[in-house]
PASEBA-1860 file (N, C-alpha, C; in nm, 3 decimals):
! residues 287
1> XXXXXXXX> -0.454/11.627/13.085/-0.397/11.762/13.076/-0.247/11.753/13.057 ~ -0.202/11.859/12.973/-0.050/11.869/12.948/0.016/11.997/12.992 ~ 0.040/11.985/13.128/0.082/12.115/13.159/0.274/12.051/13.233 ~ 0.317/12.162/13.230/0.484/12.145/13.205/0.507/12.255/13.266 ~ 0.634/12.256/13.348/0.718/12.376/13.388/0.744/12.484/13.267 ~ 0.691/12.597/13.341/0.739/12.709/13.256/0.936/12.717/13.204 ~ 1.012/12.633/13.301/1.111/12.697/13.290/1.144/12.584/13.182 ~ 1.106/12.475/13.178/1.094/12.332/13.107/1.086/12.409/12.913
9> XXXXXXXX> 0.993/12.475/12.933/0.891/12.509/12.806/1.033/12.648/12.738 ~ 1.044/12.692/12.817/1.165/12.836/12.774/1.298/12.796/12.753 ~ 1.367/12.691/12.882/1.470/12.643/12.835/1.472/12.571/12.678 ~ 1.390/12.473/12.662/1.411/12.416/12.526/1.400/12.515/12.411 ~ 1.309/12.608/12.456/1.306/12.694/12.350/1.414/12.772/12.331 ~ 1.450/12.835/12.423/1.586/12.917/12.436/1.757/12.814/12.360 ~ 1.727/12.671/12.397/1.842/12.596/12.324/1.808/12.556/12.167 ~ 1.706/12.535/12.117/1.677/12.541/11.973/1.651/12.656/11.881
17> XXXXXXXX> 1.624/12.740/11.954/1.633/12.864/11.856/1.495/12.926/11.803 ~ 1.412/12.866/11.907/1.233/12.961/11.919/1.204/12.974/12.050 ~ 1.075/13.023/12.040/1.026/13.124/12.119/0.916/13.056/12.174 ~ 0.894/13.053/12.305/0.753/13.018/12.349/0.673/13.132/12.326 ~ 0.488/13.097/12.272/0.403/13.251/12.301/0.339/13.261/12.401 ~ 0.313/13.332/12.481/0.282/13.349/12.590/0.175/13.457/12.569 ~ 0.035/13.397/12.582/-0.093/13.464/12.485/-0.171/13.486/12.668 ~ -0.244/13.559/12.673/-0.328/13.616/12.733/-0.472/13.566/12.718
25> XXXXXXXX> -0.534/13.572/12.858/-0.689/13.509/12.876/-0.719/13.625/12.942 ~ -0.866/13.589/12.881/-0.922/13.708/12.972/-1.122/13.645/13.027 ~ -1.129/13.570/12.922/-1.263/13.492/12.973/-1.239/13.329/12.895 ~ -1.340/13.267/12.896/-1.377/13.128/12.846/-1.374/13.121/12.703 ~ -1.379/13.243/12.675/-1.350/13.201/12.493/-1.221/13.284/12.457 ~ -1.186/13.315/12.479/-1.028/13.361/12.504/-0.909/13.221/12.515 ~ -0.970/13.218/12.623/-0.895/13.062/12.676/-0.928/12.957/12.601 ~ -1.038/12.937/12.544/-1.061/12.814/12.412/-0.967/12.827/12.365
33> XXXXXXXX> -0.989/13.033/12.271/-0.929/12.986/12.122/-0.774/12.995/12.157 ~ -0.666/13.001/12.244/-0.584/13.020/12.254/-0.525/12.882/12.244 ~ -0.592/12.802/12.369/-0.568/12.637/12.380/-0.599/12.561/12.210 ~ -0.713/12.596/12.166/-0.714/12.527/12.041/-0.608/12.539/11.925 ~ -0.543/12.695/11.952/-0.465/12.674/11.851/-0.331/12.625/11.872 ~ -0.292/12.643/11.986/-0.210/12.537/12.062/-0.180/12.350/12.037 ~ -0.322/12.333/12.042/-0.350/12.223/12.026/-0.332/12.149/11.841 ~ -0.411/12.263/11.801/-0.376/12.236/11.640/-0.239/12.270/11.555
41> XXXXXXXX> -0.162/12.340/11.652/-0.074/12.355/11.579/0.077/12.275/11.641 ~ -0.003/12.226/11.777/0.110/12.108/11.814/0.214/12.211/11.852 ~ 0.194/12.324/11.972/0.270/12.399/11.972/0.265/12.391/12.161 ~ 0.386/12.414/12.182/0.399/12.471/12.334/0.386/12.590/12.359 ~ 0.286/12.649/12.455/0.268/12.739/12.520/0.288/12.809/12.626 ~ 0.254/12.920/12.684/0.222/12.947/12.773/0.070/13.073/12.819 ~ 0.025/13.014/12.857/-0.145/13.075/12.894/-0.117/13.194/12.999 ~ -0.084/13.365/12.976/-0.077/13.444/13.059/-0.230/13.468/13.120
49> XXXXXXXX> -0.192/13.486/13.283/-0.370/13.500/13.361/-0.266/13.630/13.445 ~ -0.325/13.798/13.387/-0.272/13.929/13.381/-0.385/14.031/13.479 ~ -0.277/14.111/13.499/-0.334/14.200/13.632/-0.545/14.186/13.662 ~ -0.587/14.264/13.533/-0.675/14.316/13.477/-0.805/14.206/13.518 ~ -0.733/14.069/13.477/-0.864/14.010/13.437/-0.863/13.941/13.564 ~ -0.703/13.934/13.675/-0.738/13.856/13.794/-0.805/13.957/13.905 ~ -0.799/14.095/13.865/-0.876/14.223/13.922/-1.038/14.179/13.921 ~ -1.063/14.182/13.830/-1.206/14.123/13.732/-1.257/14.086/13.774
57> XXXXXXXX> -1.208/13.928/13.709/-1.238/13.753/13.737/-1.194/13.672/13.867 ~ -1.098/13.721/13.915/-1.010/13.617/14.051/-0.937/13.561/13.992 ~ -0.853/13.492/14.089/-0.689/13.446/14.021/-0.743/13.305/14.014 ~ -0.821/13.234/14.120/-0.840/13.109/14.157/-0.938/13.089/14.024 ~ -1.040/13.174/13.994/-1.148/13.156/13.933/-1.079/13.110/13.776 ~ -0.988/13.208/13.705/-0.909/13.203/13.591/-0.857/13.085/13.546 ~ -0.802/13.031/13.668/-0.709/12.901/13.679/-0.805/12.800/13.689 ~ -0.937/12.773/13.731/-1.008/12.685/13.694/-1.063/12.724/13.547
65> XXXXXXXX> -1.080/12.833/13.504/-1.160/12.822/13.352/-1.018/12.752/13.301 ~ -0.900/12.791/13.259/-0.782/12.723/13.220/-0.801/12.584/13.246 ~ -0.803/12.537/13.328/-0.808/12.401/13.393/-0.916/12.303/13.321 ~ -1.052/12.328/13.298/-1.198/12.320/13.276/-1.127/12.270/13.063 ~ -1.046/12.346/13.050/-1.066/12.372/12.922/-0.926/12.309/12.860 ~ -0.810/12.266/12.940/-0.721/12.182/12.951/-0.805/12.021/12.925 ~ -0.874/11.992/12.903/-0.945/11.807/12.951/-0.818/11.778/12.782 ~ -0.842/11.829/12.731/-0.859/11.731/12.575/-0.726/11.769/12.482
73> XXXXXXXX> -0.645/11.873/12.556/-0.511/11.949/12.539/-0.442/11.852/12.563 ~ -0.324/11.832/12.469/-0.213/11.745/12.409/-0.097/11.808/12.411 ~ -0.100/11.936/12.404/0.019/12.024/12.350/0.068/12.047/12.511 ~ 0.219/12.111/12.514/0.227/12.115/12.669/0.219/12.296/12.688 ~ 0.198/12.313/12.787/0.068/12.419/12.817/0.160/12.463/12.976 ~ 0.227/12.566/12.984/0.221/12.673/13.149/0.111/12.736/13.190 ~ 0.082/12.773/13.286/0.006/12.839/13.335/0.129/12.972/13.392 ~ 0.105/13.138/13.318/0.208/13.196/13.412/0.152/13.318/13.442
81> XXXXXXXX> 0.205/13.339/13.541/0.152/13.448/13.600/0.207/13.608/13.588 ~ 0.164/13.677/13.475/0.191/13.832/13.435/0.195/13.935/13.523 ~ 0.296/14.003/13.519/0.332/14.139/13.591/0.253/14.166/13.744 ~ 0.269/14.054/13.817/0.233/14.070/13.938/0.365/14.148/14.009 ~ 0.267/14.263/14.115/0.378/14.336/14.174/0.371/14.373/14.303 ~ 0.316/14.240/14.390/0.263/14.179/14.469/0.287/14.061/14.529 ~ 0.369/14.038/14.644/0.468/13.937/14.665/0.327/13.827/14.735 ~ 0.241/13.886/14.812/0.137/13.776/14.850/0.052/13.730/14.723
89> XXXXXXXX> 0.006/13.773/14.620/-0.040/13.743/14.502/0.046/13.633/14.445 ~ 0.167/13.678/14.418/0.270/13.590/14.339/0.267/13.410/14.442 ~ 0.244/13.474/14.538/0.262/13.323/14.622/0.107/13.258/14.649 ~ 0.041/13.339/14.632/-0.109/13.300/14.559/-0.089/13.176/14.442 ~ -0.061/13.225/14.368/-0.042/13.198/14.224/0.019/13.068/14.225 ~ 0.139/13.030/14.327/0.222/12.941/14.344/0.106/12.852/14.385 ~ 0.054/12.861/14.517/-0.036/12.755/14.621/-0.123/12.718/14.518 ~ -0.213/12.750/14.421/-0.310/12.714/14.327/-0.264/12.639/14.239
97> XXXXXXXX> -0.155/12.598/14.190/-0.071/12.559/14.076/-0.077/12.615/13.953 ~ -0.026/12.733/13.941/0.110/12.801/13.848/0.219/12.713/13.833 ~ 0.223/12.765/13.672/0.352/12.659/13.613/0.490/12.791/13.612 ~ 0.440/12.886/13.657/0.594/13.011/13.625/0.492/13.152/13.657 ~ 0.593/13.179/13.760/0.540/13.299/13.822/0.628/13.447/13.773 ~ 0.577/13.543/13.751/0.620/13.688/13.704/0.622/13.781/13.829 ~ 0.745/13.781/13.901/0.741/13.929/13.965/0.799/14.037/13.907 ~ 0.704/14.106/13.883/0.775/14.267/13.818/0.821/14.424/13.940
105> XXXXXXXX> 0.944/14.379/13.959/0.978/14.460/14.100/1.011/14.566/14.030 ~ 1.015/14.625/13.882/1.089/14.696/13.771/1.063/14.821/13.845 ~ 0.939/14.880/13.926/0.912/15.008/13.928/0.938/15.031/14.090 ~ 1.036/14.903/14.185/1.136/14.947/14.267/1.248/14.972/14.273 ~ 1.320/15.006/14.415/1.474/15.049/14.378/1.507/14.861/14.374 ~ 1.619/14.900/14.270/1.705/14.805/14.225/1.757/14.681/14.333 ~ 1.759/14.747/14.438/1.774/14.641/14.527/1.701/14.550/14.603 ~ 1.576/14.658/14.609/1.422/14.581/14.683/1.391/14.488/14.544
113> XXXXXXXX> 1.390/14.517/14.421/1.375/14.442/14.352/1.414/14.287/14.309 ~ 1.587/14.293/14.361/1.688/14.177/14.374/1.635/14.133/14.471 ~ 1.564/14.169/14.605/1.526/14.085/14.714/1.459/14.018/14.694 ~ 1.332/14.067/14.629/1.192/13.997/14.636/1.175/13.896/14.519 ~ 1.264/13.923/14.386/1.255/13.861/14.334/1.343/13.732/14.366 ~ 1.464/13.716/14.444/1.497/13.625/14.477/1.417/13.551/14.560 ~ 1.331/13.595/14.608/1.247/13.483/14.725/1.151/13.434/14.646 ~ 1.103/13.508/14.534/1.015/13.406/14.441/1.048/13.355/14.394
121> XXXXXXXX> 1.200/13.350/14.321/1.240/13.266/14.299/1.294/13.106/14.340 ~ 1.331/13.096/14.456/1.356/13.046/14.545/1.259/12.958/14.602 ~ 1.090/12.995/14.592/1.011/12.953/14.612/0.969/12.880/14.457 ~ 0.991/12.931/14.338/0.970/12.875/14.200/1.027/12.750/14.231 ~ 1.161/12.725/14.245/1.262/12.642/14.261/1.216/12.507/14.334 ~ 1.178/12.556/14.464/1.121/12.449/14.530/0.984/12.355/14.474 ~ 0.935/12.453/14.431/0.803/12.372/14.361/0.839/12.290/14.220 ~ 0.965/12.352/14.100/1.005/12.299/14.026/0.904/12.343/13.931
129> XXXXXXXX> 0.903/12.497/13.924/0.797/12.607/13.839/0.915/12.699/13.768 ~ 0.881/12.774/13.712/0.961/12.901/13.657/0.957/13.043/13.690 ~ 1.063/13.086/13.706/1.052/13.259/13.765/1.107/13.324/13.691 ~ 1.040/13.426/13.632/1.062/13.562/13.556/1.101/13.639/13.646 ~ 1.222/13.791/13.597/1.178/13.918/13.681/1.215/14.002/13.535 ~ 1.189/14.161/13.600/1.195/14.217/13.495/1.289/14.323/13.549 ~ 1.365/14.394/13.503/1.444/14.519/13.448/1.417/14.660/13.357 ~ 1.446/14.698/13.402/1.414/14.827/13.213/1.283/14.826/13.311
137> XXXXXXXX> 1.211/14.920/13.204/1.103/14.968/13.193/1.068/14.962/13.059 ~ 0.953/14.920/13.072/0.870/14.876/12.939/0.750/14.954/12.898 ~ 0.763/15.059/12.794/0.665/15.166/12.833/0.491/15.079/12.794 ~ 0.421/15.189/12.791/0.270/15.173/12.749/0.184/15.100/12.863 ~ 0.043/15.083/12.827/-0.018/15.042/12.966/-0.055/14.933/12.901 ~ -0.068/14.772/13.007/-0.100/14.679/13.030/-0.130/14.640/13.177 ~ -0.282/14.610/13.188/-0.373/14.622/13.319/-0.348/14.661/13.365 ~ -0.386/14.788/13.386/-0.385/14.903/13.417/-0.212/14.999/13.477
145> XXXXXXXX> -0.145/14.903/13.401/0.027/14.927/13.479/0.066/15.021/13.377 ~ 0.057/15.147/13.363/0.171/15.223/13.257/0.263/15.255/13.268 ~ 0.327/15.315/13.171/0.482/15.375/13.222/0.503/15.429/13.105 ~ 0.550/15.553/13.117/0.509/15.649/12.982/0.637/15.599/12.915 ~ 0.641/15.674/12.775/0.687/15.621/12.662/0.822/15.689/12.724 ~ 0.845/15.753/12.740/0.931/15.854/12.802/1.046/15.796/12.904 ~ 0.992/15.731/13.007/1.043/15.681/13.089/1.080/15.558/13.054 ~ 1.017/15.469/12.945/1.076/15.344/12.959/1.213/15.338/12.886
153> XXXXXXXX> 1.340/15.275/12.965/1.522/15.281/12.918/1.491/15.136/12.864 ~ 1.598/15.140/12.802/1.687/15.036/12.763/1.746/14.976/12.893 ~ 1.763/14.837/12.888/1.854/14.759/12.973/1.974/14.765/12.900 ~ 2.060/14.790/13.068/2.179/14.774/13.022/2.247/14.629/13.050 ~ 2.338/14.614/13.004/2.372/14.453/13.045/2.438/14.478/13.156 ~ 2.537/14.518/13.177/2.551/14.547/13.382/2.462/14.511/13.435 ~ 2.341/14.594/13.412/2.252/14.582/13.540/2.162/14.437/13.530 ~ 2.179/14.423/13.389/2.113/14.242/13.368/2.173/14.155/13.412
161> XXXXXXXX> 2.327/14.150/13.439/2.434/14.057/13.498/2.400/14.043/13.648 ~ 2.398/14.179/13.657/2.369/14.179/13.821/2.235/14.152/13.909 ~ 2.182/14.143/13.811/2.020/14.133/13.868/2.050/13.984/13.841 ~ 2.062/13.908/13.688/2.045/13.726/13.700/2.136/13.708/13.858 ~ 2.286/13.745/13.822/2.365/13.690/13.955/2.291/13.732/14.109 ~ 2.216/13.854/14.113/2.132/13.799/14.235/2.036/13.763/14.267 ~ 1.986/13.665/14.158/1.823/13.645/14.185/1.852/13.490/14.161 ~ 1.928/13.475/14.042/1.866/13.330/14.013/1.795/13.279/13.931
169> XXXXXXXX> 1.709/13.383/13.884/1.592/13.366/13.774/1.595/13.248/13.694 ~ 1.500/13.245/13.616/1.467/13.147/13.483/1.472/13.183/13.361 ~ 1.413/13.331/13.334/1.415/13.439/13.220/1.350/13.499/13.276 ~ 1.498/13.622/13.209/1.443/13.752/13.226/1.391/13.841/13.127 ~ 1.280/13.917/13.191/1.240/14.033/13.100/1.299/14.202/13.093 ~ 1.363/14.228/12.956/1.369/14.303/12.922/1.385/14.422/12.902 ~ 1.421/14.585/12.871/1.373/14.647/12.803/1.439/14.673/12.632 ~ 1.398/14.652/12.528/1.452/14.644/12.400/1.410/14.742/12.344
177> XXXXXXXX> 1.290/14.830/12.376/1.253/14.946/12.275/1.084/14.879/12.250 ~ 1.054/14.764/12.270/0.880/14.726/12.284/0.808/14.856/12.372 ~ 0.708/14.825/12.336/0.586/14.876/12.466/0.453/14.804/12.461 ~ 0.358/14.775/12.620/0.247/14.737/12.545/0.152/14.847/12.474 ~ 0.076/14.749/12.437/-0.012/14.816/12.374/0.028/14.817/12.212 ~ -0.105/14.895/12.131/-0.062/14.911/11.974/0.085/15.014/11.946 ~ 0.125/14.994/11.851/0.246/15.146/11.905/0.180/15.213/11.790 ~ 0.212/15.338/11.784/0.229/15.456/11.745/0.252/15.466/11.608
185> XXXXXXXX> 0.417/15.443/11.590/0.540/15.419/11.472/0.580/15.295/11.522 ~ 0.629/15.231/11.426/0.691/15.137/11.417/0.831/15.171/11.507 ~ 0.824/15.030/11.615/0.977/15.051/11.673/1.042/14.996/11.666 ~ 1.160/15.022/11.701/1.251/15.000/11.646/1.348/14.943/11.781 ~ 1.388/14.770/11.779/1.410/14.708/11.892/1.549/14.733/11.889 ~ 1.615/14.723/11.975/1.802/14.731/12.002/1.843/14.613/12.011 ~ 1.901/14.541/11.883/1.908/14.426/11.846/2.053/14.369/11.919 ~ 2.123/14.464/11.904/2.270/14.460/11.963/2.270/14.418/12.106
193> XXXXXXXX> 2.165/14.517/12.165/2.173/14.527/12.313/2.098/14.355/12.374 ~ 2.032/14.290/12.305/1.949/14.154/12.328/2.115/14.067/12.308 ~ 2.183/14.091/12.204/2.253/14.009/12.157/2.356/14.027/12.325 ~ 2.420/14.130/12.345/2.497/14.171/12.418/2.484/14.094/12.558 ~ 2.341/14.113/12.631/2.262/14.060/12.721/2.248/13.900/12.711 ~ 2.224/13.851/12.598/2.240/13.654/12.594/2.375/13.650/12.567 ~ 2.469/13.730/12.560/2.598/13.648/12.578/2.681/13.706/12.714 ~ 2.590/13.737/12.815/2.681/13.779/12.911/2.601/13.703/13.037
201> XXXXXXXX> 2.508/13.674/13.068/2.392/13.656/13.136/2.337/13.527/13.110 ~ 2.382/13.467/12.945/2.348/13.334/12.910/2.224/13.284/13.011 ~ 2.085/13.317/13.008/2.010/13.284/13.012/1.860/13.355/12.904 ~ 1.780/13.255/12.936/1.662/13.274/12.830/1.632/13.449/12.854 ~ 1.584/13.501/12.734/1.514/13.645/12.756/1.380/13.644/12.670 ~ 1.314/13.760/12.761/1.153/13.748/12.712/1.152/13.892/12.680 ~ 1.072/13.896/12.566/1.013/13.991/12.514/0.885/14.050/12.531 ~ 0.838/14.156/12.619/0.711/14.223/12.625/0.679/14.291/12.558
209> XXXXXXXX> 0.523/14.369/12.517/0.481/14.422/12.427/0.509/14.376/12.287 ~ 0.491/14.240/12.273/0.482/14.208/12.140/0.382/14.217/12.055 ~ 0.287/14.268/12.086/0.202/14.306/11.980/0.178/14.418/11.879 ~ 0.178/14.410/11.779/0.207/14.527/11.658/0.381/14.530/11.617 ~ 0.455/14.445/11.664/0.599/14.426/11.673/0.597/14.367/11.488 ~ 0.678/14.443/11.430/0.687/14.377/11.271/0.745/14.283/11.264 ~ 0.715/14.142/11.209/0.754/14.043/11.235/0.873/13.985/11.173 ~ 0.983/14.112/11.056/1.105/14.077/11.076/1.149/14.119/11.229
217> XXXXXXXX> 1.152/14.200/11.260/1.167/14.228/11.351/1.175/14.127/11.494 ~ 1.061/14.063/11.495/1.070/13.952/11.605/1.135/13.847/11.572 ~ 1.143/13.779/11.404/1.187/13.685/11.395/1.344/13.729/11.431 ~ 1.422/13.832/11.397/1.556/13.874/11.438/1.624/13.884/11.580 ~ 1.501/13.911/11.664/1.512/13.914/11.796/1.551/13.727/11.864 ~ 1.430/13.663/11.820/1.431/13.536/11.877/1.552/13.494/11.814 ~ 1.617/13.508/11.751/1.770/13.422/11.650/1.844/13.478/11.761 ~ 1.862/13.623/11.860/1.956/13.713/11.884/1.938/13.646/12.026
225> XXXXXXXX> 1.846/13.575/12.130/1.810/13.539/12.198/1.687/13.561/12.279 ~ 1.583/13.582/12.228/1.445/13.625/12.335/1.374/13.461/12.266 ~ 1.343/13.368/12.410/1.291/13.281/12.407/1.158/13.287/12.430 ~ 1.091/13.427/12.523/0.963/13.373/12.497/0.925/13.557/12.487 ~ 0.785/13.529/12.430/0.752/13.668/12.346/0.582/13.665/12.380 ~ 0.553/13.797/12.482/0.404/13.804/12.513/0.318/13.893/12.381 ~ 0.255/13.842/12.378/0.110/13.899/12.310/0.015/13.907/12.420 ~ -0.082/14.043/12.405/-0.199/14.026/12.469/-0.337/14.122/12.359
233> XXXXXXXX> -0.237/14.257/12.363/-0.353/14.328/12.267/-0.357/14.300/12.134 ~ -0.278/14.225/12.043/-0.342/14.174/11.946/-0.415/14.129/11.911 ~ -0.424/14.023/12.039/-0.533/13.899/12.074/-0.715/13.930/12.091 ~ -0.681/14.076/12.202/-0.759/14.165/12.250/-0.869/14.217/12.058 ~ -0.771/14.286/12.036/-0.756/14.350/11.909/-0.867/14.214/11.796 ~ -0.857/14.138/11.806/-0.875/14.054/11.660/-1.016/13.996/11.746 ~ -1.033/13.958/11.897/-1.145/13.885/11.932/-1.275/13.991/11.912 ~ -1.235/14.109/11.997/-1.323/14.271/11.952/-1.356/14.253/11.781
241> XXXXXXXX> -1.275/14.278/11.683/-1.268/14.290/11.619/-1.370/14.164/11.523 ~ -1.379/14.032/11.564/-1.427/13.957/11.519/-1.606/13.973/11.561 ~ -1.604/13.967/11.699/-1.743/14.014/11.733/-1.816/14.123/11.661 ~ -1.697/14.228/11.629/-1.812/14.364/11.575/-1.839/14.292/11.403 ~ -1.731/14.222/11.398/-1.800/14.177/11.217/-1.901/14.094/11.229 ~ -1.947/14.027/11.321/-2.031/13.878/11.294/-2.156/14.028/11.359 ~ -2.131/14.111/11.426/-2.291/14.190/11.466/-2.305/14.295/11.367 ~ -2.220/14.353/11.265/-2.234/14.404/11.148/-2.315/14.334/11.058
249> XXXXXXXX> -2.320/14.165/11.036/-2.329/14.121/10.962/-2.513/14.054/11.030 ~ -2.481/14.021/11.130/-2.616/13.999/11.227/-2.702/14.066/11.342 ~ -2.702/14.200/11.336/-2.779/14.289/11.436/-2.851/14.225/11.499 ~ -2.915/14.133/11.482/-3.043/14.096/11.555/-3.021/13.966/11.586 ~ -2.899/13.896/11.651/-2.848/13.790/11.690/-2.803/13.809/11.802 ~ -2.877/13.768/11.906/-2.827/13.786/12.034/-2.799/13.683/12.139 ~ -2.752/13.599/12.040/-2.701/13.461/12.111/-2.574/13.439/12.115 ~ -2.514/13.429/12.237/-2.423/13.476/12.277/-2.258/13.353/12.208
257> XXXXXXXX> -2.369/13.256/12.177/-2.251/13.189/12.105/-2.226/13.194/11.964 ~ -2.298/13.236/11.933/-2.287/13.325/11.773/-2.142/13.369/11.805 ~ -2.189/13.495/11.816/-2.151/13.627/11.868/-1.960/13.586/11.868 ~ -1.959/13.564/11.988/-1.856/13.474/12.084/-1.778/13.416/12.036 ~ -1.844/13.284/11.937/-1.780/13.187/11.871/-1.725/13.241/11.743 ~ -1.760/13.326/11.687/-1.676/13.422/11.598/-1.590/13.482/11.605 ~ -1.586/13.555/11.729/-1.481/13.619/11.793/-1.337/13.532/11.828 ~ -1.405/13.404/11.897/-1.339/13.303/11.942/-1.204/13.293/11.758
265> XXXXXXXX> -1.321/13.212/11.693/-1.226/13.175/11.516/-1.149/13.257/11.539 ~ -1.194/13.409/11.512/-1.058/13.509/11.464/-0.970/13.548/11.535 ~ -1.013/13.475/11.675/-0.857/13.491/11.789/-0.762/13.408/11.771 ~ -0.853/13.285/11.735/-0.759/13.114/11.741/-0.648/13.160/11.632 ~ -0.721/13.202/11.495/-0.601/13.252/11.391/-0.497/13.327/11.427 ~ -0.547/13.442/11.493/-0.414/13.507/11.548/-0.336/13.429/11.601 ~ -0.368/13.379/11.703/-0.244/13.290/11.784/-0.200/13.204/11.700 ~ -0.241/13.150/11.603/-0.198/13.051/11.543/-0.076/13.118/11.457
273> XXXXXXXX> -0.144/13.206/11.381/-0.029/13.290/11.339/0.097/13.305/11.407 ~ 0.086/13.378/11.483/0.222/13.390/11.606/0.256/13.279/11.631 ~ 0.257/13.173/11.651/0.283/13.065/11.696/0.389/13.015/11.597 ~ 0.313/13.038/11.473/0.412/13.002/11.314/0.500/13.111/11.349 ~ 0.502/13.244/11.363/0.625/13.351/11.381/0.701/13.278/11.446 ~ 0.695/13.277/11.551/0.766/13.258/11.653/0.858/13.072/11.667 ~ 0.820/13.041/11.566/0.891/12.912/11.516/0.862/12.781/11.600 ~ 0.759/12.792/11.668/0.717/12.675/11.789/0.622/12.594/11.729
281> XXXXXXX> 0.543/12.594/11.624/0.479/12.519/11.565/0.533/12.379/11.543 ~ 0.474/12.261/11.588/0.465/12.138/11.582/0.631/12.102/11.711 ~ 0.633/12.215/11.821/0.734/12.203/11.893/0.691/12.085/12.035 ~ 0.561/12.043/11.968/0.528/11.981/12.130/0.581/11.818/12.138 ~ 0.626/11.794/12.059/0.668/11.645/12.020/0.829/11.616/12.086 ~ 0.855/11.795/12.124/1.033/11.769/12.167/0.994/11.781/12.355 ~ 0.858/11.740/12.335/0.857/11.709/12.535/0.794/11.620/12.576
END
């Protein structure tokens, strides 16, 4: 198995000038095709295990399918833990081995937020893992977390200065004008404000709601500084999407690896795709 510090996987990326992807699982063929294209494209990752599916599935349970499916993986590979907002969870996550833990304190006051995220951090540190926190508000829903379109701001860099200087972090997340989920209209990211934020704060920044994001668009972002960039409903989007073509095409196939393993192909492409966006392709050779 090739698994590596999250903060290992972002720093390098953040000093050469790409992006780690940070793709989403949600069952056993999820987690294949994500790792395979990883694997084939000689790319560093990171494997998000997100509210929804540790609601679901279990956190412990996730981290062994990951694990199970790691044997034959070459590429170097995090395990991180998405928008937990849940300080005993997050330290869950740690005791099991997580490679980079996510506390999202975004929807406390500003200061309970600087607390808690400093103690996960602090605890990242000791283990020699990676710690995210987040800022802004990031609209749209992802497992089951929304935040209307309305409410989600822009980060300001003040409050990004002041949040790295009291936490400590590894990379931080965001708000640029993303949301999850599909969007609407095309949005339109605040390119200035990313730029503004990596030169004051000089550390890695991550991009949420990258999916449906136009991909000048991202490639402009990662040049401006966002080192690592989540996908989940694209992923979501193309595995659905693959299943209903292979049962369009086979109604009366009810074998589940048919089915599955189709779904599986047209996920692996996606990620693979992104992977080429995001400029990390054949990046696993620089660890």
């Amino acid at each position: 198995m090739a698994y590596i510090s999250g903060t290992k996987l972002i720093e390098r990326a953040w000093k050469d000038g790409y992006a780690i992807g940070a793709f989403s699982v949600h069952n056993a063929e999820t987690t294949r095709a994500i790792l395979k294209a990883a694997e084939e494209e000689q790319a560093p990752i990171m494997v998000m295990i997100g509210q929804k599916v540790i609601n679901t599935m279990g956190l412990d349970e996730m981290k062994a399918i990951v694990d199970a499916f790691m044997t034959n993986i070459t590429a170097p590979v995090a395990i991180h833990l998405d928008h937990s907002r849940q300080f005993p969870q997050t330290m869950a996550a740690a005791r099991v081995g997580f490679h980079s833990l996510m506390f999202d304190g975004s929807g406390l006051e500003f200061d309970e937020n600087c607390r808690i995220t400093k103690i996960v951090t602090e605890v990242a540190h000791a283990l020699n893992i990676g710690c995210e926190g987040e800022i802004g508000k990031i609209g749209g829903v992802e497992d089951d977390i929304a935040v209307d379109e309305a409410d989600a701001m822009i980060t300001t860099v003040a409050e990004a200065q002041e949040f790295v200087d009291r936490t400590n972090l590894d990379y931080l997340a965001i708000s640029i004008g993303t949301a999850h989920g599909m969007y609407k209209a095309e949005p339109k990211l605040a390119f200035d404000r990313i730029r503004e934020i990596k030169e004051i704060v000089q550390k890695p920044l991550v991009m949420h709601g990258g999916s449906g994001v136009p991909d000048e668009q991202v490639e402009r972002a990662i040049k401006l500084g966002i080192a690592k960039v989540n996908v989940d409903t694209e992923l979501r989007q193309a595995f659905t999407y693959g299943a209903q073509a292979y049962w369009k095409e086979s109604p009366e196939d009810f074998v589940l690896a048919d089915s599955l393993g189709a779904a599986e192909t047209i996920m692996k492409e996606k990620v693979k795709e992104k992977i080429r966006l995001f400029g990390s392709s054949g990046k696993a050779s620089d660890f």
